[in-house]
Every structure is written in C-alpha cells, then in structure tokens.
DOVODREN-94001 format. One record per residue: residue in three letters; z, x, y of N, C-alpha, C in turn. Coordinates in steps of 0.001 Angstrom, whole numbers, plus 524288, in hexadecimal, padded with zeros to 5 digits. Example, Ala and Ser with C-alpha at 12.3 -4.5 7.8 and 13.67 -1.06 7.14 Angstrom:
ALA81E78833867E9C681E788300C7EE6C81E78833907F31C SER81BA8832327F73681BE4835667FBDC81EBE832648001E 
//
This chain:
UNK61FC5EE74E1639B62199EE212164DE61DAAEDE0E162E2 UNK61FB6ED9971604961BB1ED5EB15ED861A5AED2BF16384 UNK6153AED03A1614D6137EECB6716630614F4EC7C2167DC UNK61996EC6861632861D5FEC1CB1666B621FBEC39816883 UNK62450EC8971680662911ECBFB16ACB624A4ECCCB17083 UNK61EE8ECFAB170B761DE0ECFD5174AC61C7FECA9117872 UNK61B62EC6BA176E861AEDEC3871785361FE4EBFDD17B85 UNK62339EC0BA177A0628AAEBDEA1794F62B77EC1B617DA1 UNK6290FEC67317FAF62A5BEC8B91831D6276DEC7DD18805 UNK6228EEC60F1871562003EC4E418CAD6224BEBFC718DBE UNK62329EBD0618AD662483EB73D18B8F62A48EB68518EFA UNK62E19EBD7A18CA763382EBCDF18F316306FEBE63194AE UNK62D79EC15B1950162BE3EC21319CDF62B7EEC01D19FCC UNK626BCEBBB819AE5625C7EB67019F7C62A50EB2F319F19 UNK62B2FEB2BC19E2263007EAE3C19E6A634FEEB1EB1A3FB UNK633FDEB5371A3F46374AEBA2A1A87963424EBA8C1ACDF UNK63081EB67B1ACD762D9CEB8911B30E62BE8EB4121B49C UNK62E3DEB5181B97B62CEAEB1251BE4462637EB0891C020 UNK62677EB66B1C0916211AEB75D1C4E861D47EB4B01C1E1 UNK61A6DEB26E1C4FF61483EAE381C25D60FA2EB31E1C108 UNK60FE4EB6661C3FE60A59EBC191C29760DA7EBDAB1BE2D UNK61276EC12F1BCDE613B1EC10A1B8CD61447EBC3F1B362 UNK61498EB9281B328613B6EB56E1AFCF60F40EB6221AD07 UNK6098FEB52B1B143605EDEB5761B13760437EBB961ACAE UNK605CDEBFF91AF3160541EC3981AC7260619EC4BE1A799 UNK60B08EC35C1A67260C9CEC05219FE76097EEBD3319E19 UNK60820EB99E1A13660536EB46B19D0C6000EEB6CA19A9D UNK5FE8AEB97F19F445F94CEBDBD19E905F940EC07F19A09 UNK5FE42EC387198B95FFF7EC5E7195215FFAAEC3D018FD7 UNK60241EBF6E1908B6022AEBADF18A9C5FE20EB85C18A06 UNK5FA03EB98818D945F5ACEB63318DA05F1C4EBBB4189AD UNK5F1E9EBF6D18C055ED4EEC312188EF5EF63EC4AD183C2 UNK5F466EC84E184C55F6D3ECA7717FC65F879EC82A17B75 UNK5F7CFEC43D17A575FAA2EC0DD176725F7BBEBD301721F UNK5F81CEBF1A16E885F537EB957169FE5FAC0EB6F1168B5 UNK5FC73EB1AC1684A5FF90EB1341668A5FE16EAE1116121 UNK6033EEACBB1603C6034AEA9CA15A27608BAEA5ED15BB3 UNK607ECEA1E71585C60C79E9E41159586120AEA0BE15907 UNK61115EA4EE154BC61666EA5961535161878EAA5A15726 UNK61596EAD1A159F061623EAEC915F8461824EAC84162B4 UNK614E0EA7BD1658B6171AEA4E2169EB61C7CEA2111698F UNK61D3EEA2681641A621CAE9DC515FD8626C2EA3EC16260 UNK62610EA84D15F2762A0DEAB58160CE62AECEAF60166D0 UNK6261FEAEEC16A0262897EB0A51702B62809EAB70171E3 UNK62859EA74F171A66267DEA320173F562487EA1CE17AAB UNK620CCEA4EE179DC61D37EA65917EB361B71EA08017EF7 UNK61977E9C8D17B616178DE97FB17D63619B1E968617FD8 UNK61E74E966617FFE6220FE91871836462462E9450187CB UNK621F3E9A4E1876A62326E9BD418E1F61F11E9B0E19028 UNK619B4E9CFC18F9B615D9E9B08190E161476E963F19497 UNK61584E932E18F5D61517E8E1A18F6561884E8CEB194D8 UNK61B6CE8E991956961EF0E8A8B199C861D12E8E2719F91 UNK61A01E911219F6761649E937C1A3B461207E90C91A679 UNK61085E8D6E1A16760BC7E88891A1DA60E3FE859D1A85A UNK611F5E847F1A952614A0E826E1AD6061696E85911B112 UNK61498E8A1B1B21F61787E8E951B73C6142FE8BE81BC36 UNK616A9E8DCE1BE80615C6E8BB91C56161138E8F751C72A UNK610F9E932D1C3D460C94E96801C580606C0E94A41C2D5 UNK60251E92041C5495FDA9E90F51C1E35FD45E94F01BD51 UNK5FD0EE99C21C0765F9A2E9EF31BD405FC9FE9E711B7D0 UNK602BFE9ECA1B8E560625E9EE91B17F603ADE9B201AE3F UNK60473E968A1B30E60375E90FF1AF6E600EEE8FD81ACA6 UNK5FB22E92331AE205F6A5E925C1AA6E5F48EE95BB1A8CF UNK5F706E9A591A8415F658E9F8B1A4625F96FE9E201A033 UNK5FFADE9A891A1A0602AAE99F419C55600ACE957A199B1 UNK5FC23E923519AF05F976E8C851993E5F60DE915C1959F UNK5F2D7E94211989D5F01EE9648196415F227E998818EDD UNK5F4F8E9C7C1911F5F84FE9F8918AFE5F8A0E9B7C1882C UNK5FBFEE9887189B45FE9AE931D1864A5F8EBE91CD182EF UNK5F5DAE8F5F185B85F02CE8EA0181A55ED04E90EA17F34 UNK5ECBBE974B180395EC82E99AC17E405EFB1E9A7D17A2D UNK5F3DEE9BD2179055F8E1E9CDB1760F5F87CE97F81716A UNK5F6F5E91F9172D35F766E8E2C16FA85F278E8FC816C3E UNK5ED5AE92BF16DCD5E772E928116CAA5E77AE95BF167E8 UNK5EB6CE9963168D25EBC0E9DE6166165EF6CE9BE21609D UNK5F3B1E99091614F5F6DAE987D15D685F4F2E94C7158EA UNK5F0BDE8FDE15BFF5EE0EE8CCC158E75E9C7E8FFF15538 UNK5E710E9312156AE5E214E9626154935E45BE98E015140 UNK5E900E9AB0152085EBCCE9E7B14DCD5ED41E9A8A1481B UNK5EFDFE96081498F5EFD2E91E6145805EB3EE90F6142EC UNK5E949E8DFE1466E5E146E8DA0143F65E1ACE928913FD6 UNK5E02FE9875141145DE39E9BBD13F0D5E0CAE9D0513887 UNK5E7E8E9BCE13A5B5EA2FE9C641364F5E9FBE96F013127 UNK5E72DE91CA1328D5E770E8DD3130ED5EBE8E8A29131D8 UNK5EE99E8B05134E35F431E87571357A5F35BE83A213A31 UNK5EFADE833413B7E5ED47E7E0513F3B5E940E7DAD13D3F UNK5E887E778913D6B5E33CE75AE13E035DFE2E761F14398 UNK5DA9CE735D143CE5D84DE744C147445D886E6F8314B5D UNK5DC11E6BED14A0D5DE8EE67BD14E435E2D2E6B1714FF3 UNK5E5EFE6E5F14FF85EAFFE705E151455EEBFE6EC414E23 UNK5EF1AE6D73149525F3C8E6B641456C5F405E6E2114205 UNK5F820E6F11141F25F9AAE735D13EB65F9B7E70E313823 UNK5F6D8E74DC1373C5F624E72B6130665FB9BE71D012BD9 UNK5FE7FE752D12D7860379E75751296260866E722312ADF UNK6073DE7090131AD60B26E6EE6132EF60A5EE67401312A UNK61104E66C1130206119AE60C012F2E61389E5D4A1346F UNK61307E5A191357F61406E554B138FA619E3E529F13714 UNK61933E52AE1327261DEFE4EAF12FCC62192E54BC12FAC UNK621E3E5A8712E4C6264BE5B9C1302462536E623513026 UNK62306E63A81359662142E67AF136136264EE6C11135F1 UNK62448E7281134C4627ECE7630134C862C0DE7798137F7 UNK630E4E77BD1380F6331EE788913CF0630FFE7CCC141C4 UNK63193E7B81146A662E19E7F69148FC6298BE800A148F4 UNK625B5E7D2314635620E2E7EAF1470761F2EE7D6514C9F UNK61CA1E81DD14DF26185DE7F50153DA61389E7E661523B UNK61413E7A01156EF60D8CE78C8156AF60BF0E7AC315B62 UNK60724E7D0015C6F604CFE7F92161295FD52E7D6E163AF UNK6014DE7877165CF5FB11E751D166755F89AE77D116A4D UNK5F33AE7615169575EE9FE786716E2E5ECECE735A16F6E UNK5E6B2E7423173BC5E57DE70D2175725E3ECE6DF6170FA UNK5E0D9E6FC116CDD5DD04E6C99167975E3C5E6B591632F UNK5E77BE6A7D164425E9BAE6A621608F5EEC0E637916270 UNK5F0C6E623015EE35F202E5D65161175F808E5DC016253 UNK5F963E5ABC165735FDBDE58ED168CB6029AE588A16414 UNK6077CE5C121644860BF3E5C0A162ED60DCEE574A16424 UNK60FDAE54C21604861446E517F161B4619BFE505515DD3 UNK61B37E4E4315D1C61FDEE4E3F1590C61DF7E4B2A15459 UNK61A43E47F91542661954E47881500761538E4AA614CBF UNK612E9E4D0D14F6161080E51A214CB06133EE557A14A09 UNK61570E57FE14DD3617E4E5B7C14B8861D6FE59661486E UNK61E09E5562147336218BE525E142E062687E527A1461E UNK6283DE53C114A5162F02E538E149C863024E4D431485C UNK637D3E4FA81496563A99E4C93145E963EAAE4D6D14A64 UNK63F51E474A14F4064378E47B1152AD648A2E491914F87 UNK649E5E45D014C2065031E46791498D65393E43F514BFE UNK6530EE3FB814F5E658CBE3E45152C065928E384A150D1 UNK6582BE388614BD2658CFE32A1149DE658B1E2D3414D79 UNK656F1E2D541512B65537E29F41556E650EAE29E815484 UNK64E24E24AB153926483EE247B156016462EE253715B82 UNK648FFE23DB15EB964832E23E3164CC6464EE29391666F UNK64BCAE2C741649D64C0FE31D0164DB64A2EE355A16413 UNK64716E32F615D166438BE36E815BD963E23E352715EAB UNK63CA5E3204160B3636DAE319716316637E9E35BE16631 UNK63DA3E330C16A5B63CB5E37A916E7963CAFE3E3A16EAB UNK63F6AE3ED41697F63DCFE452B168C463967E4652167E4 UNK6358EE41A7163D66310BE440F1641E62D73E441D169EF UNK62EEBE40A816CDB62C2EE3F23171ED62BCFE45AE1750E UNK6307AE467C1756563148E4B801778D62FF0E4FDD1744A UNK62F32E52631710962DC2E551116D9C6278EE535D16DD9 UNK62490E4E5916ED961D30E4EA3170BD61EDFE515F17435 UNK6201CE5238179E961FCBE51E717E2662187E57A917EC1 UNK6229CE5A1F17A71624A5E608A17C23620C0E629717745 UNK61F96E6105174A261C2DE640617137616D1E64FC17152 UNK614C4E5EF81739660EF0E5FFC1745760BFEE62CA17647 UNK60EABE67941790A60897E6BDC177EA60D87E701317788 UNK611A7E70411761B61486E7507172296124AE770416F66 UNK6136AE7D1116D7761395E7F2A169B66199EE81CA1666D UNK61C54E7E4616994621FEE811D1683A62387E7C50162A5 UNK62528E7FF715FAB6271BE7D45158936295BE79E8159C9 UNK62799E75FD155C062A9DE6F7D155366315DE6F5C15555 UNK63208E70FE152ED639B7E7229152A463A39E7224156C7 UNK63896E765415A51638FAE76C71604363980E73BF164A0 UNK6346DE70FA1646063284E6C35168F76369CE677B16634 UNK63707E65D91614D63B28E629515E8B6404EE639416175 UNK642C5E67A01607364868E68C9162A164825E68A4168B2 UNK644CDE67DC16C096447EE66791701B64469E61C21709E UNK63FE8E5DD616F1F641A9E5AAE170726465CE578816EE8 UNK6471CE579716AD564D2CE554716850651E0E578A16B58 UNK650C8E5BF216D9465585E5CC1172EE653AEE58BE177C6 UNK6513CE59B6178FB65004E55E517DA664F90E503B17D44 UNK64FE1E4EC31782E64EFEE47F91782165651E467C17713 UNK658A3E4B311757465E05E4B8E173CC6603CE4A1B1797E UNK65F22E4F5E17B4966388E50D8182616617FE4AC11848E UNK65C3FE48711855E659E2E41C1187B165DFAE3EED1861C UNK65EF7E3F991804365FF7E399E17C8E667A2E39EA17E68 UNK66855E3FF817F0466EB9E3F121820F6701CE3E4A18719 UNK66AD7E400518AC866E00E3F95190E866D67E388E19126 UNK668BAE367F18EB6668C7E304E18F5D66B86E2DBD18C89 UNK66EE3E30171895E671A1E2D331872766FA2E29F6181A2 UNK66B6BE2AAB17F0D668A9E27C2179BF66316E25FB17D39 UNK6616AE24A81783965B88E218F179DE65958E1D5517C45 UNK65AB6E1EBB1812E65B79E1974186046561AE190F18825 UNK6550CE14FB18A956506BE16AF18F8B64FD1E1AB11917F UNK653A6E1C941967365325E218D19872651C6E272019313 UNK652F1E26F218F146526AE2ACD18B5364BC3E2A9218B0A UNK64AA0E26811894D643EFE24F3188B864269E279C18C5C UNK6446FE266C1920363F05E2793194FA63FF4E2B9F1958D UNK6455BE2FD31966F64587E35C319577641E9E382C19321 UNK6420CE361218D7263ED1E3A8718ABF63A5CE395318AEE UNK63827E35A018C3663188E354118EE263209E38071936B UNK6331EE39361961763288E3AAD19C1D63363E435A1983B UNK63601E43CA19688635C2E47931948B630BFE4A6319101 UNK63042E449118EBD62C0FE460218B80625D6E46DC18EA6 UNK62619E43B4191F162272E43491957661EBBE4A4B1986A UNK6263AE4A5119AA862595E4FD819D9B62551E54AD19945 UNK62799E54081949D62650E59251901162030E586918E54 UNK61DB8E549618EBE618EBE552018D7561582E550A19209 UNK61615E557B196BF6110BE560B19A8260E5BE5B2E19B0A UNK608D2E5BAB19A0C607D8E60B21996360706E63D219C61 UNK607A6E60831A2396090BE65AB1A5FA60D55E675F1A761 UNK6117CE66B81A2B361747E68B31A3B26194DE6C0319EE8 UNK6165FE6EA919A96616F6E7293196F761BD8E75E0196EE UNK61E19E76A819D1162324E7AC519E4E6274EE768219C72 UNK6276DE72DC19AFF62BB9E6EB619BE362BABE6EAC1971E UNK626DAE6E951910B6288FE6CD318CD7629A4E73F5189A2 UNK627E3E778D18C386295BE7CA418A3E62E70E801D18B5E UNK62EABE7E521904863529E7DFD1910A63A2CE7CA818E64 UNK637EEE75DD18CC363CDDE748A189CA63BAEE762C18325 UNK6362BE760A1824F6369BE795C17C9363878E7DB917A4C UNK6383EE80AB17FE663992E883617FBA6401AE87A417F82 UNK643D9E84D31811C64814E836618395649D9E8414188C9 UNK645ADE856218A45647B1E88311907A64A76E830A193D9 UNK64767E7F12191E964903E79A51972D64B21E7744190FA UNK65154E76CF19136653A6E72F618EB1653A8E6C9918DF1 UNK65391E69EA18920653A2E653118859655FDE62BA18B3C UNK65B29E647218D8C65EF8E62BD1904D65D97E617419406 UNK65B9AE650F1964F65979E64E619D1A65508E626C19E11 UNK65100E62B31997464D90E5FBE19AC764DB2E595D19832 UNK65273E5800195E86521DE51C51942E654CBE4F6819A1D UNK6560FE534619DC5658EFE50301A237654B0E51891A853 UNK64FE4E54AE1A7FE64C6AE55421AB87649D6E50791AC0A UNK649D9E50EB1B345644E0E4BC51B32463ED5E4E201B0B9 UNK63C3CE48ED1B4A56365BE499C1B1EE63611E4EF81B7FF UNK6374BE4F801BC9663557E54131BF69636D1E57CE1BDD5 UNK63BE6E56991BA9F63CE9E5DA41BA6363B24E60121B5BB UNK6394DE5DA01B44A634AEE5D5E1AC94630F7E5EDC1AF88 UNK62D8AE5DE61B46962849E5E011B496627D3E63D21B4F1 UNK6214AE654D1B51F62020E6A251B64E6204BE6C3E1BA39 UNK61F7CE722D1BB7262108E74411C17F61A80E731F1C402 UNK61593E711D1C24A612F0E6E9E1C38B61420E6A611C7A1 UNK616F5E65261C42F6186EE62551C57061C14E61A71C92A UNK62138E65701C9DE62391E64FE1CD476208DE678E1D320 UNK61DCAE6AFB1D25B61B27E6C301D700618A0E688F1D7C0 UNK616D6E64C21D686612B9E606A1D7AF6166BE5CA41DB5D UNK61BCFE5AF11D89061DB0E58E41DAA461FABE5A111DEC6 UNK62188E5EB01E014624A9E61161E4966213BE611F1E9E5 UNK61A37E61701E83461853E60391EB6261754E5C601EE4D UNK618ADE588E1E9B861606E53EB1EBE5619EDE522B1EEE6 UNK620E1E53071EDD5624B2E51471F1356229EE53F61F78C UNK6217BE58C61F66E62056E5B441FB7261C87E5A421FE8D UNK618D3E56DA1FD9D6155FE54641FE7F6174DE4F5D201BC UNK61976E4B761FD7761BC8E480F1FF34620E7E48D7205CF UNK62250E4D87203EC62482E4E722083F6239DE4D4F20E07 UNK61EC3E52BB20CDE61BB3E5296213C061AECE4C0121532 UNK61909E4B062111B61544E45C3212C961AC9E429921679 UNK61DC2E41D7212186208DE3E66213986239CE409921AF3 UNK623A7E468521A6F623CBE47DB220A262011E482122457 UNK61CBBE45CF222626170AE454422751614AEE40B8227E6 UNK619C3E3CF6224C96160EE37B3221D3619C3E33A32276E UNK61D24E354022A6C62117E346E22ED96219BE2D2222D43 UNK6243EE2D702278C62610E2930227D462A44E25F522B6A UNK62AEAE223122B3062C86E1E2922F3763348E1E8222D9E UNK634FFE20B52329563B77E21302334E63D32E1D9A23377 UNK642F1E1E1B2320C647A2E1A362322564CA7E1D7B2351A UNK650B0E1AEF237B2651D2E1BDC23B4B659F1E1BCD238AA UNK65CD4E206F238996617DE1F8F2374466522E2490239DF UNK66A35E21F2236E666EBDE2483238EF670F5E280B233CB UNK66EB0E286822F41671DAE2A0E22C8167120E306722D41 UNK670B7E30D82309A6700FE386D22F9A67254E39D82346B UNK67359E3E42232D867450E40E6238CD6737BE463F23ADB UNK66FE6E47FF23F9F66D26E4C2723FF76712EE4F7A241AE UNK66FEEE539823F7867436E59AC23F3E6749DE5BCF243C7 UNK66EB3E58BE2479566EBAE5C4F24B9067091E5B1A25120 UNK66F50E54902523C66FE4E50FE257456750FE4F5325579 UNK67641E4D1E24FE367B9CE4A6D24DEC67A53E45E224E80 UNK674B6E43F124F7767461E3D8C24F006733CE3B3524A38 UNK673EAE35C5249B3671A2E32C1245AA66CCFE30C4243A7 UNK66A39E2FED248F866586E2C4E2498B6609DE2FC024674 UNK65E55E2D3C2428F65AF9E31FD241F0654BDE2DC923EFE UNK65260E300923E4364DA6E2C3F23ABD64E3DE2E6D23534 UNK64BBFE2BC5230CD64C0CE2EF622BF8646DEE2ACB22A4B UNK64369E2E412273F640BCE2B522221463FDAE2D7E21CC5 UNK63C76E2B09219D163EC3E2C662145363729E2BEE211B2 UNK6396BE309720D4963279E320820D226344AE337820776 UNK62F99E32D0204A462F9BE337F1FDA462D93E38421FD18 UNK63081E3D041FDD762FA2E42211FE4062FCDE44401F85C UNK6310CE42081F5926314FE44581EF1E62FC8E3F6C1ED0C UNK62E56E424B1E75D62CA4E3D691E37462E1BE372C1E47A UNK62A91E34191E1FF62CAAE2D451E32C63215E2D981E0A1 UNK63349E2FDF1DC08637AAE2C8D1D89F63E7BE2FDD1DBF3 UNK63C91E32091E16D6419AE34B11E39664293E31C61E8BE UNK6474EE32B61EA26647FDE2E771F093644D7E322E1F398 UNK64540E2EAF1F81B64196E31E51FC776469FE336C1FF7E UNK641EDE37602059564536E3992206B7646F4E396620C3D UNK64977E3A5420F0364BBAE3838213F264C66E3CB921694 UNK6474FE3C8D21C8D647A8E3F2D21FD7648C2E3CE822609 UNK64DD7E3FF22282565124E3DF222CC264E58E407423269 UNK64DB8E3E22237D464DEBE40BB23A7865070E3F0423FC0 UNK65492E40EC2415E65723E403C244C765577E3F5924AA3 UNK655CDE3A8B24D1F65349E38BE2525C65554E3DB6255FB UNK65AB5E3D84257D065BC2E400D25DCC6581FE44EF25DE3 UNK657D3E481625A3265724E4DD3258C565277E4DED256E4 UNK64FF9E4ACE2538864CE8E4A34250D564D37E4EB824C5D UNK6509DE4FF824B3E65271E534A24784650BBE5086242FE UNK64CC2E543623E2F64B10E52E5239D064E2AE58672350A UNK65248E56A02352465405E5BA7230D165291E5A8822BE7 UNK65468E5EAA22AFE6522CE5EFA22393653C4E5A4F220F4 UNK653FBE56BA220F065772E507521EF0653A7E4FD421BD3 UNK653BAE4FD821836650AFE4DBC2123465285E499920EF3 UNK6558BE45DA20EBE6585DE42BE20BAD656B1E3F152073C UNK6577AE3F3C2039F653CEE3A9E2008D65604E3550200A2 UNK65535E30821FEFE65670E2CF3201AE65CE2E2B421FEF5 UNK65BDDE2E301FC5E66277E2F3A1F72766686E31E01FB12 UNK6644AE36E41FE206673FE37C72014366858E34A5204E7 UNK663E0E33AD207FB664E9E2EFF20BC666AA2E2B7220BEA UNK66850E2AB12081666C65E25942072567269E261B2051A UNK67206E2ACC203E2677B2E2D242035867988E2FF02079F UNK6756FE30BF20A3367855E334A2107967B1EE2E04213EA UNK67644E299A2149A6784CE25EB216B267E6AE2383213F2 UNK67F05E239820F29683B3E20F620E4D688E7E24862118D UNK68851E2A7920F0968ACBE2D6B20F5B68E49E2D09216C7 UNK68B00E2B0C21ABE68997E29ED21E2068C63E254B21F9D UNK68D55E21A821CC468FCFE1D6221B51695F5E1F4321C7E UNK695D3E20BF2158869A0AE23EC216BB69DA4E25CD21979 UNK69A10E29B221D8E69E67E2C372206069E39E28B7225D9 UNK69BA2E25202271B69D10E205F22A486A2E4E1D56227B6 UNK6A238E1D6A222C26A78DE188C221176AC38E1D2D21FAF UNK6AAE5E2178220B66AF93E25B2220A66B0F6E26B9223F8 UNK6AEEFE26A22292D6B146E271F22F5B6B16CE235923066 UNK6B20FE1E6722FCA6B411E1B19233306B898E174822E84 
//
C-alpha cells in the first residue's frame, strides 16, 4: 500500500470516531509515522481533516491537530526550499501573480507571507466591479493561512458571494454588510473549523451565506457564550429585582390571577429579556420563562379571549 492510500485510510478512521482518546491515538499515529509531501496531503487530504480538529471541544485533539498541521506546513516548505521551488521569503519562484497554474497550492508557514487574491492572481469573472471585490474579499478571508489550490478556495468563494448576491436580491446595503460579516468570521484565527469546512465542502455555500455571526463562531466561542448567558442567569435570580404586579397569567394550581412578574437580561444584549412570574395566593413559581416577545403575545392573546367571551 502506498503512503497516501495508507494515509487516506487513517484519515477515513478519524473522521469515524467520536471518542477524543481515540482521536488522540490517530493523531499520535500521523504525528510519528509520516513524512509527508504536498502532493500527499493534496491526494488523502489529511490537511483539511486535521485541520478542522484544530477546533474539537477536546483541548488534548485541539492541540495535537495545531501541532501536525505545523508540522505538516514545516515539512512541505523545506521540501520546496530543498527542491528550489521556493524562495527563502516563502514565494514560490515559478509561480506568477498575474496568472498562476490552475490548482496550484500555496502552503504558507509562519516565515512565509499572507495569501490573498491578489497574490495569488485570481480573476472574480462576474463582470461587476462590486462583485468582483467581493469575491476577492472572501477568497482573503478563506485563504490566508490555506494550503488548499487556488481554483479551489476561488470556486468557493464565487459560490458564496453568488448564493449572498441572490438571497439579497443584487448589490444592496444589506449585501455589503453580509459579506463583511462573513468575511470577518472566515478569517478569525481562532475559528480555522469554519474556513476548512467550507473549503473541504462539508459546510455548503448555501448554508453558510444564510448563518448568523453565532452560528459561524467557534465551539470555543459558543461555550464562552453559553456561559456567560448562564452566568447572567443566576445573577439575574439572586439579583431579586423589583416586581411588578399583574393579571395576565394564570396559576395551574390555586386558578388565580394575581401574580408578580419581573424581567431580567438573561441572554446576550442584542435578545429580549426574560419574564419570570410568581403567583401571590400559592406563591407558586413554575417553570414560566417568557421572553418579553412572549410576554406580550400572551397578554394580547388574553385580550382576545376576553373579546371572544363576551
């Protein structure tokens, strides 16, 4: 078996396993046994499984697969060096700017310089000026520390500035700030799973020209946030803000009206807050969670069935 048939077989495992000690054991695996060469990683494409490990929920993967990955880049550059097809800035000697080979990769390291679209020469094609910035915008923002071939990261972004430029309807405001907010989140470098994803195809153009900025972020990030709602939570239940006094509810258990309710910013600023009830006779505090969206659609609703019985 060759080294990229064996290779492209550890890569089908990991990609087949859940367990974080197994992962680990693989990565271990690809970490000792392996010299690679570009045109290796190019045909099992272990980088971009790897690579999207950089982001597991487990520390230990996370930075064993940081680890390979730089390793893996250390190795492919030195092999260039040795063969003469890089210089000693990281630029590749043969390659052109004004209209490089189809497919060529570039495979930057730390000493080597920042991908962007005008380096590596593309050519949006959508006879729009608007349009073509924004393909190149997106195409910086997924390439800069790629090693996956220009054609590649190109046909990505020109899908994704495509699926933008149709759900908004042409090159409006809302289109602008889309693909900044996209571009934003494909280039933050503590979110690597997000721009190897949509390069590999696994996370479609489609799906991701219509994700917010949370559901783009990293599983870093969302744990950060989830805490901090949970945080916000307690507080706001120990914080015994100042009640208000109503009829719109009614307890399941006494059947009265009278109850207190207040309202606490239990999730992020840019979401309503949330509305917790507690019923006087009984003092019954049930599970009542409402946000103030609900609220206020309970009260109408409420309305309602007042101007329907009588």
């Amino acid at each position: 078996m060759s080294e990229a048939a064996e290779l492209k077989k550890l890569v089908k495992q990991l990609q087949g396993t859940p367990n974080p000690a197994d992962i680990v054991a693989l990565l271990n695996k690809l970490k000792s046994d392996f010299q690679v060469s570009e045109a290796i990683l190019r045909e099992s494409k272990a980088g971009l499984a790897v690579g999207k490990l950089r982001q597991h929920v487990s520390k230990d993967v996370a930075d064993l697969a940081k680890e390979i990955v730089k390793k893996w880049k250390t190795q492919v550059e030195k092999a260039k060096l040795a063969n003469g097809k890089l210089q000693p800035n990281g630029k590749d000697r043969k390659a052109s700017v004004a209209s490089p080979a189809p497919g060529t990769p570039l495979t930057p390291t730390a000493s080597s310089v920042t991908r962007t679209a005008k380096l590596d020469g593309i050519r949006a094609g959508t006879a729009d000026t608007t349009r073509d910035k924004c393909v190149e915008l997106l195409y910086d923002g997924m390439a800069h520390d790629s090693g996956a071939p220009i054609d590649l990261i190109l046909k990505r972004a020109q899908g994704l500035e495509k699926a933008v430029y149709h759900n908004l309807g042409g090159t409006t405001g809302e289109y602008k700030n889309r693909i900044r907010s996209l571009f934003v989140n494909l280039k933050d470098k503590n979110n690597p799973g997000l721009r190897d994803s949509l390069i590999s195809g696994e996370l479609s153009v489609e799906k991701l020209s219509k994700m917010t900025s949370q559901e783009m972020a990293s599983e870093e990030r969302k744990a950060a946030d989830q805490k901090i709602r949970e945080e916000n939570f307690h507080n706001s239940l120990a914080a015994g803000e100042q009640q208000a006094e109503t009829d719109a509810f009614q307890c399941s258990r006494c059947k009265q009206r009278k109850c207190h309710y207040r309202q606490a910013q239990t999730r992020s600023a840019d979401e309503p807050m949330t509305t917790f009830v507690t019923y006087v006779p009984c003092q019954n505090t049930p599970d009542l969670l409402l946000t103030h969206i609900d609220y206020q659609m309970h009260q109408l609703w409420q309305q309602v069935e007042v101007f329907v019985v009588h």
